[in-house]
N, C-alpha and C positions, 0 to 999 in steps of 0.2 A: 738291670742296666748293664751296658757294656761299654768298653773304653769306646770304641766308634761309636755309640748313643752320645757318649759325654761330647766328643769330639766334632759331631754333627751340632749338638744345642751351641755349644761354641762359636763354629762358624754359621749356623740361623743366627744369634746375637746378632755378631759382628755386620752381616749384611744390612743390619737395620742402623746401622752407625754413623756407613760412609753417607757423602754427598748425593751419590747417582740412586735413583729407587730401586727398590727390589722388586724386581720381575715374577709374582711369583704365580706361575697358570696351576689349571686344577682337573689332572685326571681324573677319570674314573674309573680305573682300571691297570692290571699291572702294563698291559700293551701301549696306552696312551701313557703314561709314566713315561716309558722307557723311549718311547717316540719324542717327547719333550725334551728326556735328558740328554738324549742325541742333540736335537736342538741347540746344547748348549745353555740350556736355566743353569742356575746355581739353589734353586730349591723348588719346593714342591707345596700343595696346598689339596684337600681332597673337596668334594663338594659333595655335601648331603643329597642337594639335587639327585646329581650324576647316579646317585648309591641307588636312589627313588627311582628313576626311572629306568635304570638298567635291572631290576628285581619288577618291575612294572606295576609299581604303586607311587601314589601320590607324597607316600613321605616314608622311610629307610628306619628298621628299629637302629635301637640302640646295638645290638650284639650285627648286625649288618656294618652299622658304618664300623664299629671296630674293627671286623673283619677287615673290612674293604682298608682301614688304616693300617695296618697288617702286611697287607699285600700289595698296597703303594709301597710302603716303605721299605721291604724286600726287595721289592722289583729294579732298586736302584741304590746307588749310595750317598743321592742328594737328602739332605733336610727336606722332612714334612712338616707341613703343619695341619693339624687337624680340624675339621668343620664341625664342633659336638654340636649345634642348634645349641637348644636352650638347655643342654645335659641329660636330655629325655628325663626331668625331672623336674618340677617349681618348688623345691625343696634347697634350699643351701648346700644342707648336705649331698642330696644326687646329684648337685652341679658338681663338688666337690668330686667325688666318686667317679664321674664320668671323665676329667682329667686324668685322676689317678690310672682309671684302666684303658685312655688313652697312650698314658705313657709306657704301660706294659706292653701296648701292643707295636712301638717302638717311635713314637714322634716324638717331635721334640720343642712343637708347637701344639696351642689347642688353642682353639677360641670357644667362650660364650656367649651368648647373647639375652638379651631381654626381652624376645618374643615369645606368647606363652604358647603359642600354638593354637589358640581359641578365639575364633576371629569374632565373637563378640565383647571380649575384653583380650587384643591382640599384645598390651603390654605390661608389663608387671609393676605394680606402683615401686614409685620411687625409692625407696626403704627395701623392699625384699628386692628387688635388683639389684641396688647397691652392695647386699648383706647375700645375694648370689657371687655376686664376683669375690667379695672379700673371700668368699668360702674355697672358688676355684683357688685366687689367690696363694691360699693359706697349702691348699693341696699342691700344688706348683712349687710352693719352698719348702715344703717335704722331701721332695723328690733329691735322689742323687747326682742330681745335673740340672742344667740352669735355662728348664722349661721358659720358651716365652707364650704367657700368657696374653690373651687377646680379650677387649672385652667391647662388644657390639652393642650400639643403642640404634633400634629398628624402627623409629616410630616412621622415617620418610617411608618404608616400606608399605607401612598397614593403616595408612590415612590418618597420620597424625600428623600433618606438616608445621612442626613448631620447631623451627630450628633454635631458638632458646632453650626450650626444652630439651634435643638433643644435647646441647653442648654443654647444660649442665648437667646431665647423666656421664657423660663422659667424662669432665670434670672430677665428678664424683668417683667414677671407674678409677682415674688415675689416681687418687687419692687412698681409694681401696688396695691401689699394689699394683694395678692392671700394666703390663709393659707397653702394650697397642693400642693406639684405641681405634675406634671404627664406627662411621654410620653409613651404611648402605642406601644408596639413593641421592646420595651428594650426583647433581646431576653438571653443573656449573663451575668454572675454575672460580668463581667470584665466591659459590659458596666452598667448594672446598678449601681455599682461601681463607676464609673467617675460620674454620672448624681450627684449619691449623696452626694462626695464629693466637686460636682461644684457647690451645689446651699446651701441656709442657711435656707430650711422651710424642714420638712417632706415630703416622697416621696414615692407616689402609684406608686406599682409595680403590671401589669396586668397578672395573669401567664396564661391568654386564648392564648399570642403569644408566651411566654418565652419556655426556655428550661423544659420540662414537670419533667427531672432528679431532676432539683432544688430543695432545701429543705428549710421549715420555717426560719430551726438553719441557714444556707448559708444567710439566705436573711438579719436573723438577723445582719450577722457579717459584712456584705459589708452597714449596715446602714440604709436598709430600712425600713419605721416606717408603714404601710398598705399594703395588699396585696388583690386585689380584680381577682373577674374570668371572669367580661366582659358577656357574652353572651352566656358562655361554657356549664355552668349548664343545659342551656335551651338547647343549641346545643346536648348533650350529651341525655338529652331527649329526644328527635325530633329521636337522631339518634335509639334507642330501639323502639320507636313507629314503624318507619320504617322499620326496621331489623324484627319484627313480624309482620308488615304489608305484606312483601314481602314474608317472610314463608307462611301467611297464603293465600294468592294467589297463591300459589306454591303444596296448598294443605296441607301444613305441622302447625305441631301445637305443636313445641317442644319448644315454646317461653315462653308455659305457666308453664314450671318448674323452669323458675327463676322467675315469679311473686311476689311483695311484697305483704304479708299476709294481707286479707282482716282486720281482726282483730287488727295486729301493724297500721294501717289506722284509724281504730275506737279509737283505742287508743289514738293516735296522735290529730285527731280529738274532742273526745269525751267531 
């Protein structure tokens, strides 16, 4: 750890405090990092996705997404926070573990989640999730600096739409130590509404599945304290590379009049 790691976990806290949400997008890369923090964010977030399909696999080991945590978080001197999945481990202890060498490799956020990665038992019973996050938890107040822990309940994700369910896992997360809580797939401000009136820690809202109508001020009024994009950023990339890929196989090359400017690039860059 370094006085700026302590310094960074700090001000991550503190933005989870105020009134206004946190803004917080999700490079995959040192390039889009540095293009964000031009932007003006005040933190950062990485996405497993991004990791995945930038290496061009469906899912990012464990020693990848560190890296890539690594190399966000050089690339700039905002707050990361880390995307572990389920800590490339259904063990406590490797949830544990994959914090700890998230935090080596200098964030000052991680989240866990309770998807197991095995879409025919896609969540982990209630008990070894619970006694997952305890574990992250417990790895998080070890640490030399005041790690926020994140703790994800996935079930809208993998066809389990039991929003009771969700909110008592989460429940249980904040009970466990969890600083965040989070269910991805809240699609409605009426349900993200209920989540955040049901629970007593601050609450990521993912707008990669939500209603796209949604607005910051709506998000702020129903109580939501962060707001991140998941894997969108990168998807929405992916989808223009394509979109000019398939013109220019088609012959056609009228992709290149919406190009960003070689120059705003060097800029950014420079």
């Amino acid at each position: 750890m370094t006085i700026d790691q302590a310094a960074k976990a700090e001000r991550f806290r503190a933005l989870h405090e105020r009134a206004e949400p946190l803004l917080l997008p999700n490079p995959w890369d040192a390039g889009t990092a540095r293009l964000l923090a031009g932007l003006g964010f005040e933190a950062l977030a990485t996405t497993s996705l991004g990791v995945a399909v930038a290496v061009g696999r469906s899912r990012a080991s464990r020693q990848e997404v560190l890296d890539n945590c690594r190399e966000i978080n050089e690339a700039t001197p905002l707050p990361v926070n880390a995307d572990l999945e389920n800590g490339f481990a259904d063990d406590p202890a490797g949830a544990a573990e994959a914090v700890k060498m998230a935090a080596e490799a200098g964030v000052v956020g991680a989240s866990i989640e309770d998807h197991t990665g095995d879409r025919r038992t896609p969540i982990y019973d209630f008990e070894l999730a619970v006694d997952r996050v305890r574990a992250a938890v417990e790895a998080a107040r070890a640490l030399p600096f005041p790690l926020v822990l994140t703790a994800r309940a996935e079930n809208l994700l993998h066809g389990v739409h039991d929003l009771d369910d969700t909110i008592r896992r989460l429940r249980a997360f904040s009970d466990a130590g969890a600083d965040v809580l989070y269910a991805p797939g809240l699609r409605t401000l009426d349900e993200m509404r209920i989540v955040v009136s049901s629970v007593d820690k601050p609450v990521n809202v993912v707008m990669g599945f939500a209603d796209p109508s949604i607005t910051l001020e709506q998000l702020a009024e129903v109580g939501v304290r962060r707001v991140s994009i998941g894997g969108a950023l990168s998807r929405l990339a992916l989808k223009s590379f394509m979109d000019g890929a398939r013109q220019m196989r088609a012959g056609r090359f009228g992709f290149v009049a919406d190009l960003l400017p070689i120059s705003e690039l060097r800029q950014a860059f420079g």
